[in-house]
C-alpha positions as CSV (number, residue, x, y, z in Angstrom):
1,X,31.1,-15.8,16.2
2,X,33.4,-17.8,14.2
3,X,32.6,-21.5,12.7
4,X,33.3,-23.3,9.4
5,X,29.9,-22.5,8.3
6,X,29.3,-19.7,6.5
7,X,28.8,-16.1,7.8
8,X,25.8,-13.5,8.1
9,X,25.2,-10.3,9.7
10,X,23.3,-10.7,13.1
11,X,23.3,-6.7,13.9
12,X,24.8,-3.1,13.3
13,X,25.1,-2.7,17.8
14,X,26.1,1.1,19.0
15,X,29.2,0.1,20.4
16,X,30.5,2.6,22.3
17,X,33.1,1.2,24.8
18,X,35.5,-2.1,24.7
19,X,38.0,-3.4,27.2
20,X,40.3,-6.1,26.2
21,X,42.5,-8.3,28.5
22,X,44.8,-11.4,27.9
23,X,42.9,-13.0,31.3
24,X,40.0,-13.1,32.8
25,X,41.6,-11.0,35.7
26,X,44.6,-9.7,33.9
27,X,47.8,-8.9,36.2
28,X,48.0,-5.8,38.2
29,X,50.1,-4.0,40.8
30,X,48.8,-2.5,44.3
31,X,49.2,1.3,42.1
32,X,47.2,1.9,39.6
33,X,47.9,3.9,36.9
34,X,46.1,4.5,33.4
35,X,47.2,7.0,30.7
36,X,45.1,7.6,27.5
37,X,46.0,7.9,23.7
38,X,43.5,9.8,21.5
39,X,42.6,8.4,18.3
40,X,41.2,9.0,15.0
41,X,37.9,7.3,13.7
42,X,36.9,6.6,9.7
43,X,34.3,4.3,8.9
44,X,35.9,3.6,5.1
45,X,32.8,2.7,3.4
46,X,30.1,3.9,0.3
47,X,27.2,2.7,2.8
48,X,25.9,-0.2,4.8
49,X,25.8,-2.9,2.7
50,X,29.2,-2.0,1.7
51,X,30.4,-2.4,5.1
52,X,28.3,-5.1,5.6
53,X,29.6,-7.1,2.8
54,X,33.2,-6.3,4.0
55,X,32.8,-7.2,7.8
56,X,31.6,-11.0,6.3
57,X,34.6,-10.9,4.1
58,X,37.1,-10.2,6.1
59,X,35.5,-12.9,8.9
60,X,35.7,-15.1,6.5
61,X,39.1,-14.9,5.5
62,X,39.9,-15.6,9.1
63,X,38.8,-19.1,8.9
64,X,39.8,-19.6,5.5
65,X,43.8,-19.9,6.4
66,X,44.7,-21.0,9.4
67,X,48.3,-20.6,8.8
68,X,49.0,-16.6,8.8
69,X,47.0,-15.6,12.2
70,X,47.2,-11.9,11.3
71,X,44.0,-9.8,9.3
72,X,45.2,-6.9,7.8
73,X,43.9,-4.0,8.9
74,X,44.1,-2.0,5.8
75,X,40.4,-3.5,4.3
76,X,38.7,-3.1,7.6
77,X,35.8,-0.4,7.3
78,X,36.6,1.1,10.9
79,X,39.9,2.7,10.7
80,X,41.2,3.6,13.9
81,X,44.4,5.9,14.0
82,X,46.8,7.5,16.2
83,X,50.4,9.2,16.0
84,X,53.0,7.6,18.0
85,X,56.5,8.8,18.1
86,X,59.7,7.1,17.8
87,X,63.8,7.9,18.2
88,X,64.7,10.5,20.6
89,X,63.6,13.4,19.8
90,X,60.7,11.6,18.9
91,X,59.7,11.7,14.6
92,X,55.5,11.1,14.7
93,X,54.5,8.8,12.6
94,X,50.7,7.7,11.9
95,X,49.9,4.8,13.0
96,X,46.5,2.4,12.2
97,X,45.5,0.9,15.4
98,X,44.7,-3.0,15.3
99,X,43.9,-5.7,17.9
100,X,44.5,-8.6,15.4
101,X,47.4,-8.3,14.9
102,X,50.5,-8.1,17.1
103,X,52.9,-6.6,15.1
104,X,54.6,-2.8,15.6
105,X,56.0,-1.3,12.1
106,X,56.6,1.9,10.2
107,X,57.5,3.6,7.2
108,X,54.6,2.3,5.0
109,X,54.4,6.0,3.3
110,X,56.8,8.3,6.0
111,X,60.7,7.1,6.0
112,X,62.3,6.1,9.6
113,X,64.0,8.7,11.0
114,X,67.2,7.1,12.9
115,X,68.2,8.7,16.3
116,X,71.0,8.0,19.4
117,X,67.9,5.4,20.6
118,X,67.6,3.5,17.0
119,X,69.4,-0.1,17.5
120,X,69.4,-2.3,14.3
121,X,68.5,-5.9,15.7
122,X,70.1,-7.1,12.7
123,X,66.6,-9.3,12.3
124,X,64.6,-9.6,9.2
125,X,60.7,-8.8,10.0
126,X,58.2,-10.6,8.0
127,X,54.3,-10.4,8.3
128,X,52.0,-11.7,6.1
129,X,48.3,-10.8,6.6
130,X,45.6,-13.3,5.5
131,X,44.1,-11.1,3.1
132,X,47.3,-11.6,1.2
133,X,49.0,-8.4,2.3
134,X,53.0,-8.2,3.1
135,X,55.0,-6.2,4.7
136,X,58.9,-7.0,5.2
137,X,62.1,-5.1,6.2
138,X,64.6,-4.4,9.1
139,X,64.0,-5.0,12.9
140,X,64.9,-1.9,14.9
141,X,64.8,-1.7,19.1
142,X,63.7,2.1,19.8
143,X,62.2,4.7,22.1
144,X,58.8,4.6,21.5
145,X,56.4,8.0,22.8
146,X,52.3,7.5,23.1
147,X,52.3,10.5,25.4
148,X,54.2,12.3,27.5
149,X,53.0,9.1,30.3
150,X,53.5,6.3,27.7
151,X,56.8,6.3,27.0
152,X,58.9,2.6,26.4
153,X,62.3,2.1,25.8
154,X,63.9,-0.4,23.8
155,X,60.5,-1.6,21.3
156,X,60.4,-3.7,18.6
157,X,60.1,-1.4,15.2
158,X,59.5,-3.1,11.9
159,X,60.8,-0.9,9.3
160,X,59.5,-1.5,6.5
161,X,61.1,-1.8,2.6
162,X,60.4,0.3,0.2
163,X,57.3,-0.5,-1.3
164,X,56.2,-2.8,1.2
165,X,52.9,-1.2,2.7
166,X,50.9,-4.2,3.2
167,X,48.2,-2.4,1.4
168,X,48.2,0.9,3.3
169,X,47.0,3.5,2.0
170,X,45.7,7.7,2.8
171,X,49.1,8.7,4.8
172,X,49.3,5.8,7.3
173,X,52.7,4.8,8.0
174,X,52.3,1.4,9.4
175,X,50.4,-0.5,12.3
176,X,50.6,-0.2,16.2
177,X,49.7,-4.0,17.0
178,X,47.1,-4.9,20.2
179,X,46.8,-8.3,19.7
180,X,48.3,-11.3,21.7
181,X,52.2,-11.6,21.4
182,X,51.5,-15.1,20.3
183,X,50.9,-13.2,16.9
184,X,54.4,-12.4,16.5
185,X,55.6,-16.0,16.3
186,X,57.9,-16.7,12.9
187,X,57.5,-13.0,12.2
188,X,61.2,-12.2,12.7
189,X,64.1,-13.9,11.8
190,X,66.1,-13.7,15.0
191,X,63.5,-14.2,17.4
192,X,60.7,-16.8,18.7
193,X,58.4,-14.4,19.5
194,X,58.7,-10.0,19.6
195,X,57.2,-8.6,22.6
196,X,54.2,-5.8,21.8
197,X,53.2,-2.8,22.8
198,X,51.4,-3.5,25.8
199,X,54.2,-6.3,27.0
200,X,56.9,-3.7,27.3
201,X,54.2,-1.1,29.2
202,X,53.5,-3.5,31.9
203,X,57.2,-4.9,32.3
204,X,58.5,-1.3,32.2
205,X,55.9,-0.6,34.9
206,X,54.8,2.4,32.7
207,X,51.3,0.8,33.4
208,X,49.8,-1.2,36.4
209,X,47.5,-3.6,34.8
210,X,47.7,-5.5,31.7
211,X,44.6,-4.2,30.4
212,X,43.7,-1.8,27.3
213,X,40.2,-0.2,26.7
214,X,39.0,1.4,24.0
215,X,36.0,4.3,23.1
216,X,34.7,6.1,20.4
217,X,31.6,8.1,19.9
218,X,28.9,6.6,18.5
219,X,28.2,7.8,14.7
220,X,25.0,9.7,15.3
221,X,27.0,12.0,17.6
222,X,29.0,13.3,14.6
223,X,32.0,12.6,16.2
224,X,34.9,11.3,14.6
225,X,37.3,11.1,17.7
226,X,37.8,7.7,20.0
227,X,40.0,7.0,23.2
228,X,42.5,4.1,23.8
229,X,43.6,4.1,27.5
230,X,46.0,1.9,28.3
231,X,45.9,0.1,32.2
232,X,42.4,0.6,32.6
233,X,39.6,1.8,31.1
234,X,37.9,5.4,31.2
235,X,35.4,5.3,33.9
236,X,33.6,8.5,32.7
237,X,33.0,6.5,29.7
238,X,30.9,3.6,30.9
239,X,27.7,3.1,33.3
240,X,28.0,-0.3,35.6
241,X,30.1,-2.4,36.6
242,X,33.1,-4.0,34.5
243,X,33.3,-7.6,34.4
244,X,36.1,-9.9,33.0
245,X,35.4,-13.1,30.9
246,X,38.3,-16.3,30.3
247,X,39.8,-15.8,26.8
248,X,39.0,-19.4,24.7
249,X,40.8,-22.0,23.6
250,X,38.9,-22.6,20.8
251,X,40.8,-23.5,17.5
252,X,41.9,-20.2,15.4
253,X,39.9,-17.8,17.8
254,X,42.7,-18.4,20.6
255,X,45.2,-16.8,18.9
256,X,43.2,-13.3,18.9
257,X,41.6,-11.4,21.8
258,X,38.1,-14.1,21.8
259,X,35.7,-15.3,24.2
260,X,33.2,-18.2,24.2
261,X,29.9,-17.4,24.0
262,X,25.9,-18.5,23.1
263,X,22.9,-16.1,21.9
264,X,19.1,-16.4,22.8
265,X,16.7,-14.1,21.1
266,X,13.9,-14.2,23.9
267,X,13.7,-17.9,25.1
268,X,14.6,-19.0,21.5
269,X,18.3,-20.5,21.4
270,X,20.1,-19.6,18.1
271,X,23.6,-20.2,18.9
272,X,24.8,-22.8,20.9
273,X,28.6,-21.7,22.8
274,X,30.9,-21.2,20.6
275,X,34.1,-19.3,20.0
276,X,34.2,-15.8,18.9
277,X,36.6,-12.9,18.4
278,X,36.4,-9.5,19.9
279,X,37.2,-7.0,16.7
280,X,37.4,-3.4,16.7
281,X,37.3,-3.2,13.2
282,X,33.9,-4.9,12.4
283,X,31.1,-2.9,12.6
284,X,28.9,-6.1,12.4
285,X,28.4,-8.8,15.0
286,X,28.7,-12.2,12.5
287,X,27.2,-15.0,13.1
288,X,26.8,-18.8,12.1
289,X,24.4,-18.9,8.7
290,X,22.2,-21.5,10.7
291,X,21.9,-19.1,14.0
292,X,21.3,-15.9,11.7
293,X,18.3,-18.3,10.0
294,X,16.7,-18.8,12.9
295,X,16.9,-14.8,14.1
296,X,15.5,-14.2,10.9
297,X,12.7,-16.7,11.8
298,X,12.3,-16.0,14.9
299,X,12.1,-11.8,14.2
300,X,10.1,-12.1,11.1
301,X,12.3,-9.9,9.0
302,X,12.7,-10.1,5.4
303,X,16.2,-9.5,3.4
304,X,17.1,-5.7,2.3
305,X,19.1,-5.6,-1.0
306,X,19.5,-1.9,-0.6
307,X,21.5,-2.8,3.3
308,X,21.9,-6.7,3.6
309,X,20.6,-6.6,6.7
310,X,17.1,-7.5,7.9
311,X,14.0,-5.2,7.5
312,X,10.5,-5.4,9.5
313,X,7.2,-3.9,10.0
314,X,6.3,-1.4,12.2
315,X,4.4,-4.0,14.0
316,X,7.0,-6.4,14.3
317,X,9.6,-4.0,15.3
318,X,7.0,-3.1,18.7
319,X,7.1,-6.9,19.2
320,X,10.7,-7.4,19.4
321,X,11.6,-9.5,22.2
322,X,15.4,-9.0,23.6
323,X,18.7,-10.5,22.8
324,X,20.8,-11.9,25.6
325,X,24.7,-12.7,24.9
326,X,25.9,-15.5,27.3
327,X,29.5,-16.3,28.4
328,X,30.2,-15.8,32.1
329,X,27.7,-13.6,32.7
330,X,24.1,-13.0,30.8
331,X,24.0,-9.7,29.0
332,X,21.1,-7.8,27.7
333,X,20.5,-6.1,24.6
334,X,16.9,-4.9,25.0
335,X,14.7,-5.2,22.1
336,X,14.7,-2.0,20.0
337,X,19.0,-2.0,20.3
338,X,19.6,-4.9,17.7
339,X,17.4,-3.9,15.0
């Protein structure tokens, strides 16, 4: 959750599943239609409390600077990737998949390829991420293929300048951007605001529903493959029901995909409601230092250098109670999931 305190590490959860919506129940159409890109998973990290250490981090820089709204996702220890293709015929280009930022652009490592779809805007593109990361060059309109069922016509491409990367690094060429269009404000010259993605899917009717879900195995499966589906979610993925929760309007956090939301461990309240952000690239679920105090009160357990998490006792482990997640609905995570 996100507060001008400081930041600790609540729990590693085995997050399998996440479906992300700009309302609590996002426009749709009486058809509906879903279509699925697959994706690439790397946790880019030495060990836990190296990912630990660089979930907090990059939290932190988040409240730091209200000013740029976009986290680069280049220092984020899940890296989610896809290829995407754009021009007709399509050149593939791989892409780094991020919900906090907004923000469409190639040719970090892999040149643009111009086709008889490429339109130069004539606009300057300019996004600067908060960890201090740039990337700047030309504003093209152009074909843009997910699959052979998500195709859009006429997207915004940043093309980036030579040697501007915005840090990227291991053969991506740039960023497909999942986060609110309210992102893109004062990133191009010529424009208020650049339309993303997902916009120009549900205005092009290419999708019914302005929803985007997205899976990847869990780590002990061994599997380093995930799903994005875009108008929808993957049923087959999920047990239950799906329910919707009212994005906030807390300061900073409204800009991104975030909820409002409190935290009881038992009957024990350790945070009050507060805002929060919904990020595929922690690994972590960060939390007020106060409300992580009195988990680690409450629990028993004792700092780990070797992790920087929390370690316990065999016998405090079977005396766990459970940890409920409260925003419009109550949500369970039964004892032995959050330790």
């Amino acid at each position: 959750m996100l507060s001008s305190r400081s930041l600790s590490s609540l729990l590693l959860p085995a997050l399998a599943f996440l479906s992300l919506s700009a309302r609590a129940s996002p426009h749709s159409r009486t058809i509906q239609t879903t279509a699925a890109l697959k994706l690439s998973v790397k946790i880019n990290s030495s060990g836990i409390k190296d990912t630990v250490a660089a979930d907090r981090a990059r939290v932190q820089a988040l409240i730091k600077n209200g000013g740029n709204p976009s986290i680069s996702a280049a220092n984020a220890q899940l890296h989610y990737t896809t290829e995407i293709g754009v021009g007709t015929p399509p050149t593939y280009y791989k892409l780094l998949v991020d919900t906090r930022s907004s923000n469409t652009w190639i040719g970090a490592n892999q040149s643009y390829v111009k086709t008889t779809t490429s339109k130069d805007t004539g606009s300057q593109f300019s996004v600067t991420y908060r960890d201090s990361n740039t990337v700047v060059g030309e504003e093209y309109l152009d074909t843009v293929t997910l699959n052979s069922d998500l195709v859009i016509g006429n997207q915004s491409i940043g093309v980036a300048s030579a040697g501007s990367n915005a840090g990227l690094t291991e053969g991506i060429d740039g960023i497909l951007g999942l986060g609110p269009v309210d992102l893109t404000l004062g990133t191009s010259s010529n424009a208020f605001e650049i339309p993303t993605v997902m916009d120009n899917l549900y205005q092009q009717k290419t999708i019914s529903s302005e929803v985007f879900g997205v899976f990847f195995s869990p780590a002990s499966a061994g599997d380093t493959t995930g799903e994005l589906t875009f108008g929808g979610y993957d049923a087959s993925k999920i047990t239950g029901n799906i329910n919707y929760v009212s994005t906030t309007s807390g300061f900073i956090a409204n800009r991104y995909w975030s909820i409002d939301q409190s935290i009881s461990y038992g009957n024990t309240s350790i945070l009050s409601q507060t805002s929060g952000i919904v990020d595929t690239s922690l690994t972590a679920i960060m939390v007020a230092t106060d409300a992580f105090n009195k988990y680690k009160a409450a629990t028993g357990g004792i700092h780990d250098d070797a992790t920087g998490l929390l370690q316990i006792s065999s016998d405090q482990y079977d005396k766990l109670s459970s940890l409920y997640c409260v925003s419009s609905q109550r949500y369970k995570h039964h004892s032995k999931e959050h330790f």
